[in-house]
C-alpha positions as CSV (number, residue, x, y, z in Angstrom):
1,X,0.0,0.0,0.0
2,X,1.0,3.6,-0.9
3,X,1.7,5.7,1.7
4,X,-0.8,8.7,1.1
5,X,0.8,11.1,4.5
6,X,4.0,12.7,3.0
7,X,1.3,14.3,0.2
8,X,-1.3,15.2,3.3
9,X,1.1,17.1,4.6
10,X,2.8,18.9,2.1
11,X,-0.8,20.2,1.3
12,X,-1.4,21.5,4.8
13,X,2.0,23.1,4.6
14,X,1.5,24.9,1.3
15,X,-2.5,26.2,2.3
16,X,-0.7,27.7,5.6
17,X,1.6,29.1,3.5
18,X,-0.2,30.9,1.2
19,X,-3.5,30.9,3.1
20,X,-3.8,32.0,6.5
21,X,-7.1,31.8,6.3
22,X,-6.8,27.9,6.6
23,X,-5.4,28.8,10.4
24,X,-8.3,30.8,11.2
25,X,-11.4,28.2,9.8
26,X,-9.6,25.8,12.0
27,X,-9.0,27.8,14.9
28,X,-13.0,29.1,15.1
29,X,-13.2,25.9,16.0
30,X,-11.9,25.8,19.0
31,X,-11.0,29.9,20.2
32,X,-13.7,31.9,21.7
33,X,-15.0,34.4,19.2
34,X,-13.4,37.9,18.9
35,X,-14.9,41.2,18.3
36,X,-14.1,44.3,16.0
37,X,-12.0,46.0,19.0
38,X,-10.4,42.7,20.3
39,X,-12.5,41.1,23.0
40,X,-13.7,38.1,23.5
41,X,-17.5,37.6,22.5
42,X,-19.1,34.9,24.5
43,X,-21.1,32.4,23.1
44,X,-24.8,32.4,23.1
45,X,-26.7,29.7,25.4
46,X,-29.2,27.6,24.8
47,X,-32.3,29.5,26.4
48,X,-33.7,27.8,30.0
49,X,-36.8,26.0,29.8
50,X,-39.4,27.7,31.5
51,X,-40.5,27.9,34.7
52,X,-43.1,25.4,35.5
53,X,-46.5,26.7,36.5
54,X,-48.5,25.6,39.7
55,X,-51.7,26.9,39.1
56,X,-53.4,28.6,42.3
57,X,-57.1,26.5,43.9
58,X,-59.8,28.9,43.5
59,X,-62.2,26.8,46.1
60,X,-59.7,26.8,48.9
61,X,-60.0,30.2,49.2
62,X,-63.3,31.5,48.1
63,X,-66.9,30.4,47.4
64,X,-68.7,30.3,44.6
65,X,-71.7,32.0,44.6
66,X,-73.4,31.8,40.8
67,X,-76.5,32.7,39.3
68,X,-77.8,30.5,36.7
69,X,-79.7,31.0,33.7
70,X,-79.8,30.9,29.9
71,X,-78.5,34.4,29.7
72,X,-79.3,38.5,30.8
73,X,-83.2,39.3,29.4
74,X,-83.7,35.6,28.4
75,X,-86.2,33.0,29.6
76,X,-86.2,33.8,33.4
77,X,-88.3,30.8,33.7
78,X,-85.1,28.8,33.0
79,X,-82.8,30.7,36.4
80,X,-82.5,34.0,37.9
81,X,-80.5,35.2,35.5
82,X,-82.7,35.9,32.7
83,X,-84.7,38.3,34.8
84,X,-81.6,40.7,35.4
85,X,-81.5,43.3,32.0
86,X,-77.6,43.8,32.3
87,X,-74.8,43.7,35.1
88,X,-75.5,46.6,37.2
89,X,-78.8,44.4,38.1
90,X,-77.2,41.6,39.0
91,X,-74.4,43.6,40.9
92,X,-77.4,45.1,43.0
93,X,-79.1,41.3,43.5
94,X,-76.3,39.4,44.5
95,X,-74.7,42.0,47.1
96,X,-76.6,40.8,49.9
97,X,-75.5,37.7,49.2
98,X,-72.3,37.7,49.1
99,X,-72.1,39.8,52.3
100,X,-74.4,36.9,53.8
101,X,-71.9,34.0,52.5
102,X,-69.0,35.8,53.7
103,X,-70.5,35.8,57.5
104,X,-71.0,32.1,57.4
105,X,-68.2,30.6,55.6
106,X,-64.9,31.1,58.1
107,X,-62.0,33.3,56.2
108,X,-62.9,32.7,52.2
109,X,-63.7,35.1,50.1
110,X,-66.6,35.1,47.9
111,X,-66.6,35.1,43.7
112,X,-70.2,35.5,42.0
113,X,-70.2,34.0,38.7
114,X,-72.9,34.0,35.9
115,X,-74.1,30.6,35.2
116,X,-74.8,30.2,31.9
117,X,-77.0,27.0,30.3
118,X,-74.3,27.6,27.2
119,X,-75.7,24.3,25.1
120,X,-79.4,23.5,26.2
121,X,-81.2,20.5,25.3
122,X,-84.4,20.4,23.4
123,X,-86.2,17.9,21.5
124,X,-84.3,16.5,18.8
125,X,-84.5,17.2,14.5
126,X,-82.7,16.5,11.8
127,X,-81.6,19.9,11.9
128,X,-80.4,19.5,15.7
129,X,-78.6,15.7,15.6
130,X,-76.9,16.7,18.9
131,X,-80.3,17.8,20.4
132,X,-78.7,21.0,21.8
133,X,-79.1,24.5,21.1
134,X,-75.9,26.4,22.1
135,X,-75.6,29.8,23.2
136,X,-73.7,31.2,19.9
137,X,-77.1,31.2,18.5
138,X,-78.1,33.9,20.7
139,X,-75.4,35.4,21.9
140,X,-72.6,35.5,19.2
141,X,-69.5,37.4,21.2
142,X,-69.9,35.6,24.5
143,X,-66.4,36.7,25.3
144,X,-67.1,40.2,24.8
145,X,-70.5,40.5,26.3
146,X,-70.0,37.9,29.5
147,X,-66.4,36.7,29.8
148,X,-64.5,39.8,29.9
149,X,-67.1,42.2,31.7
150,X,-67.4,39.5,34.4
151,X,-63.3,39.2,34.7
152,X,-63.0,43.4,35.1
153,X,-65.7,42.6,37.9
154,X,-63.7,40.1,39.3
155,X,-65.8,37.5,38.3
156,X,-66.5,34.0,37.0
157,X,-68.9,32.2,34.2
158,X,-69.9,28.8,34.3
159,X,-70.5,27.5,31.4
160,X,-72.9,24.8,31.8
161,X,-73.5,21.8,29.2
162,X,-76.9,19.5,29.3
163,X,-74.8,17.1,26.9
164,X,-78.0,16.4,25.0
165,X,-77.3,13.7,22.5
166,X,-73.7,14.6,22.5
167,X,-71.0,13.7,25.2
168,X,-68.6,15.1,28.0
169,X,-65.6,15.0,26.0
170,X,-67.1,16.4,22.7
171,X,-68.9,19.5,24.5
172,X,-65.7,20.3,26.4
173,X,-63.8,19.8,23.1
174,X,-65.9,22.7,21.6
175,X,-65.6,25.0,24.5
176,X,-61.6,24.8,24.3
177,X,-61.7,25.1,20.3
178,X,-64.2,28.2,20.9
179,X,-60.8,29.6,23.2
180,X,-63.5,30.0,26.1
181,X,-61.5,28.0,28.5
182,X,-57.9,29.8,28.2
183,X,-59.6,32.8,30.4
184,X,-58.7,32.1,33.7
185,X,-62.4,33.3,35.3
186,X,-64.2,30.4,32.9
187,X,-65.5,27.4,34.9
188,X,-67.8,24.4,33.2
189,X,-70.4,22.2,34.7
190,X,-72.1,19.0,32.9
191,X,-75.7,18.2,33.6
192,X,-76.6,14.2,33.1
193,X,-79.9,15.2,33.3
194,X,-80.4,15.8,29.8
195,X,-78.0,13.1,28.4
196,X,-80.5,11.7,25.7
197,X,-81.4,8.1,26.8
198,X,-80.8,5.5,23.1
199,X,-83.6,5.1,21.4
200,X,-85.2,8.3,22.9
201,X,-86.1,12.1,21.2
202,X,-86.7,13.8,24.3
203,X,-83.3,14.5,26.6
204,X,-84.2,14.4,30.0
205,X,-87.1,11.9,29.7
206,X,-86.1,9.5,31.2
207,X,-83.2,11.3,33.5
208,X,-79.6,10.9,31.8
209,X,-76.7,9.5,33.3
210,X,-72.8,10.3,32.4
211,X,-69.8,7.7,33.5
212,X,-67.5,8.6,35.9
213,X,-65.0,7.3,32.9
214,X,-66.2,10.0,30.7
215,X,-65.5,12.8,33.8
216,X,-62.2,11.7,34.3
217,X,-61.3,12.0,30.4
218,X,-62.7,15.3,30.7
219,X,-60.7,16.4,34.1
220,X,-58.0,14.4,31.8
221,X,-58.6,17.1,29.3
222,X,-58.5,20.0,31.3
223,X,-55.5,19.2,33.4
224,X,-53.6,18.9,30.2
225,X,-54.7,22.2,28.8
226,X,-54.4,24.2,32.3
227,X,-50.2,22.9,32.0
228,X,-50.4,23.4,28.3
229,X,-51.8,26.9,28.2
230,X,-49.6,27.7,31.6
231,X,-52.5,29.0,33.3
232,X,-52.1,30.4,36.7
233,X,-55.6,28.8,38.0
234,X,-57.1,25.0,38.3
235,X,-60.0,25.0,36.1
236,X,-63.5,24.3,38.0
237,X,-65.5,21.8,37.0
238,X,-69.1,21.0,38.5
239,X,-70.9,18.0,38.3
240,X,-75.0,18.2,38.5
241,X,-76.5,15.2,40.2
242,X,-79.8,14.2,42.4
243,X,-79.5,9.9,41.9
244,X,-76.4,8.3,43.3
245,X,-75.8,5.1,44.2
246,X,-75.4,6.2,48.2
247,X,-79.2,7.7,48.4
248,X,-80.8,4.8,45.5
249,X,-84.2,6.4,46.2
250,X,-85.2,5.0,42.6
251,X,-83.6,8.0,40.9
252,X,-80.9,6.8,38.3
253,X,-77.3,6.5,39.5
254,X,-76.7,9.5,37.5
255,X,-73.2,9.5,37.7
256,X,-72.5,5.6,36.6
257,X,-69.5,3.6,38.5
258,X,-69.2,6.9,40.6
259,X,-66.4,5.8,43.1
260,X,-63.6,5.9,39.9
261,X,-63.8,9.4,39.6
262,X,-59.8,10.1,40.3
263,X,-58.2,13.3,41.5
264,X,-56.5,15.7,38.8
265,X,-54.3,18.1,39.8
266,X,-55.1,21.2,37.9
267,X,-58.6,20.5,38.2
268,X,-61.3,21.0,40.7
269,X,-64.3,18.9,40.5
270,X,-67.6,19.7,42.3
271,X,-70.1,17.4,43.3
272,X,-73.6,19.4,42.4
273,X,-76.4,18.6,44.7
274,X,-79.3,19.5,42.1
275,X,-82.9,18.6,41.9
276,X,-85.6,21.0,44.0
277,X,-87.8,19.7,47.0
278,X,-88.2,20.1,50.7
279,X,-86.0,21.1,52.7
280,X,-85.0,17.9,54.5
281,X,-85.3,15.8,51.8
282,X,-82.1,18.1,49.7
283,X,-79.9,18.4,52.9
284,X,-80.1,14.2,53.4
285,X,-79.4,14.0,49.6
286,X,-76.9,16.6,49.4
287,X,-74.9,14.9,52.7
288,X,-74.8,11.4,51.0
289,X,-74.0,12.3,47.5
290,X,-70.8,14.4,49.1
291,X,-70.3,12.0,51.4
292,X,-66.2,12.3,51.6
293,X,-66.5,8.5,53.8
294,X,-68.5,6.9,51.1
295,X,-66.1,9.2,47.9
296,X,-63.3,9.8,49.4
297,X,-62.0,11.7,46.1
298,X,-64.4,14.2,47.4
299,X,-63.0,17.7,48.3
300,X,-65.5,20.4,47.0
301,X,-69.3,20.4,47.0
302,X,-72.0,22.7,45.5
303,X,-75.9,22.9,46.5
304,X,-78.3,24.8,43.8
305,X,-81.5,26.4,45.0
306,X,-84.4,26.7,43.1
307,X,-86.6,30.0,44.0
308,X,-90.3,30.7,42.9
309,X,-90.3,33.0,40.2
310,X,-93.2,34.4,38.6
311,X,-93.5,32.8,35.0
312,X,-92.9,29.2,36.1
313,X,-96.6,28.0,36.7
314,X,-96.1,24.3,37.6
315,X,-94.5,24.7,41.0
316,X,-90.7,23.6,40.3
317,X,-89.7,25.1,43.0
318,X,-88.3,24.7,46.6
319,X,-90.6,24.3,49.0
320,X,-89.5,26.7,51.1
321,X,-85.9,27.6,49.8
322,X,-83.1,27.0,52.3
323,X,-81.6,30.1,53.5
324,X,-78.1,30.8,54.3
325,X,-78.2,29.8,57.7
326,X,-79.7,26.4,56.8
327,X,-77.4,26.0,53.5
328,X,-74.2,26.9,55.5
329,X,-74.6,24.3,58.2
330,X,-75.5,27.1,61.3
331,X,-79.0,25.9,61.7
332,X,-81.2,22.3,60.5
333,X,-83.1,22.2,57.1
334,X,-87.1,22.5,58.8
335,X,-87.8,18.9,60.4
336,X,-84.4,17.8,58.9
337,X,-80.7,17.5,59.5
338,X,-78.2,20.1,59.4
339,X,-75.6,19.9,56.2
340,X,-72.8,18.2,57.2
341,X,-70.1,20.3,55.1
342,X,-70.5,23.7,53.8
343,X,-70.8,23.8,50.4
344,X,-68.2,25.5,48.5
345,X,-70.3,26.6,45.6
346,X,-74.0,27.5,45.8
347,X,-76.2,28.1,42.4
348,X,-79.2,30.0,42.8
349,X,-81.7,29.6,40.1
């Protein structure tokens, strides 16, 4: 074999030669950089990954006091809200209230919210597969006319699904493809109420039920985007129910297989209390179905009242409301028990 090494170097020898250039390409390898007046540039480094975000609870330290309804000026027969014309009504309705909460629930703060029935179920068509008419419909900017005049208010809207003859996943898919969910004062609630039974036209008749697998893919979801989205709050999410497995008055289990609900750690999931009747009979349901011995995944509760109101003629009702002595534990339900844990979210409708 040839020795090729002798000819190697007699080529390095003639480029230094002739070339200094060939010194300098192989000295930027290995000498710092130097600038126009002779000092030594340093390198640029690779940029830090960021900080990582742990969101703040909003439960831990307030209540949440909302007001639900289809919308301002719209179908008070649905909630509350519908009777108020704009803000400054509600501002002046839910004052006393929050005053009142405040005085009964040690050391938190209190956060009214606007509880919005964003997709509500109806009978289904052709037109309507998913049997739900959603708020867009009425109320095109629902950022502009709820979302951010609520946040400058230092408040919070719930937007609340009735699934219809969709699902969890899918409805809480839509509201993060809408961008509702990246403001930090937006909270969601699913009602299995209205999940559309197979074979059925009507959601609601007979009551719907949800799986607790389909709540955790949803929690799942959210505690995904609350890390994805670095936001500096745990998204809220409230579950409606009035059947469970530990009351089985003959209402369905409307939360199916309800002890694998799991724990996320972005989110906050409240157990809803919902449904209207007497007074005992809602404190003994509302203790079982938040029963932290019987779900111990249990750390936040809600109870929703439902008040007379003058164009609902078939007496859905309470009968009588709680009030906030009763509904905060200080004094019994009338010929009832006392709730066993204050609830961390009340809805008045």
């Amino acid at each position: 074999m040839r020795q090729r090494f002798p000819l190697l170097i007699v080529c390095i020898s003639f480029c230094l030669a002739v070339n200094p250039a060939c010194t300098s390409r192989v000295d930027s390898q290995s000498q710092p950089a130097v600038d126009s007046q002779g000092r030594t540039a340093s390198r640029p480094q690779p940029e830090a990954p960021p900080e990582p975000v742990k969101p703040a609870s909003i439960l831990s330290e307030n209540t949440l006091f909302t007001v639900y309804g289809r919308s301002f000026n719209v179908a008070p027969i649905l909630g509350r809200l519908g009777a108020y014309r704009h803000f400054e009504d509600m501002e002046r309705d839910v004052r006393p209230w929050v005053k009142g909460i405040g005085e009964r629930h040690d050391k938190k703060g209190v956060i009214p919210a606007l509880h919005l029935i964003y997709a509500m179920a109806t009978p289904c068509t052709p037109k309507l597969a998913d049997c739900l008419l959603y708020l867009e419909g009425r109320v095109p900017d629902i950022v502009g006319s709820y979302i951010e005049p609520a946040a400058k208010r230092g408040w919070m809207v719930v937007l609340d699904t009735q699934i219809g003859n969709s699902n969890p996943v899918q409805q809480v898919k839509r509201m993060i493809e809408k961008g509702y969910l990246k403001y930090e004062n937006v909270a969601l609630a699913l009602d299995p109420e209205f999940h559309l039974r197979p074979g059925r036209q009507r959601p609601g008749i007979p009551i719907g039920t949800i799986k607790a697998s389909q709540v955790n893919e949803v929690q799942q979801m959210l505690d995904d985007y609350v890390r994805e989205q670095r936001l500096q709050k745990k998204k809220v999410l409230i579950v409606h129910q009035f059947g469970d497995s530990n009351v089985d008055d003959g209402v369905p289990f409307m939360i199916e297989n309800k002890k694998e609900l799991k724990v996320f750690e972005n989110v906050e999931m409240v157990i809803d209390m919902d449904g209207l009747g007497k007074q005992a009979v809602k404190v003994v349901k509302y203790n079982k179905i938040t029963d932290a011995k019987a779900y111990p995944f249990i750390k936040f509760r809600a109870m929703k009242i439902f008040f007379p109101n003058r164009w609902e003629k078939h007496g859905h009702y309470d009968k009588p409301p709680l009030n906030l002595d009763q509904l905060f534990g200080v004094k019994p339900a009338r010929n009832g028990p006392k709730i066993e844990a204050k609830p961390d979210v009340l809805i008045i409708a």
